[in-house]
N, C-alpha and C positions, 0 to 999 in steps of 0.2 A: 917477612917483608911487611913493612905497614901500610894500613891501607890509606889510601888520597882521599884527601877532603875533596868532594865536589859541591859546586854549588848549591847551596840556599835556594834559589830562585824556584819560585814555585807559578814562574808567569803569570803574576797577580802587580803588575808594574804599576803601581801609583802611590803617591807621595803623600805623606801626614800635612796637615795644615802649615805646618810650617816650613814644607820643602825639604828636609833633612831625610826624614827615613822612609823607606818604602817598607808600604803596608801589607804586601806579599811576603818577604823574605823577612826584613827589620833592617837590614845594612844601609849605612850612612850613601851617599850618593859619591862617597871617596872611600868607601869600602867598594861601591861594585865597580868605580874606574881600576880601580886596581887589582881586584879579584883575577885578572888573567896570567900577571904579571908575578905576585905573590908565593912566595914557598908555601910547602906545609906545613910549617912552626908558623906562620904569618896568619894562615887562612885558620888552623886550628883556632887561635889565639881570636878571632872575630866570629868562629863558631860559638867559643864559651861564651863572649860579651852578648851574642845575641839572646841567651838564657837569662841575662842580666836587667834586658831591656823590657818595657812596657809590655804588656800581654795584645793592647790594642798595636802594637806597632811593629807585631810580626806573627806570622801563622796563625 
């Protein structure tokens, strides 16, 4: 059985200068509306991009 994506969230809730990504996790502010909602091919798929994103703009 494969294992569930859980949350990113590392209760570090605040936002880059430009409102878009929070500096805790990296997810867009329409990645974590949706994050509850999401399958696991969805939630995987915003796991990889966070590896993609800015080093200052997540963990």
């Amino acid at each position: 059985m494969p294992q569930t994506v859980t949350t990113p969230c590392v209760s570090v809730c605040t936002l880059d200068a430009r409102g878009r990504l929070c500096l805790g996790c990296g997810r867009t502010l329409e990645e974590i509306g949706a994050w509850p909602t999401l399958g696991e091919n969805e939630r995987r798929a915003i796991m990889a991009r966070l590896n993609q994103r800015p080093a200052g703009a997540a963990r």
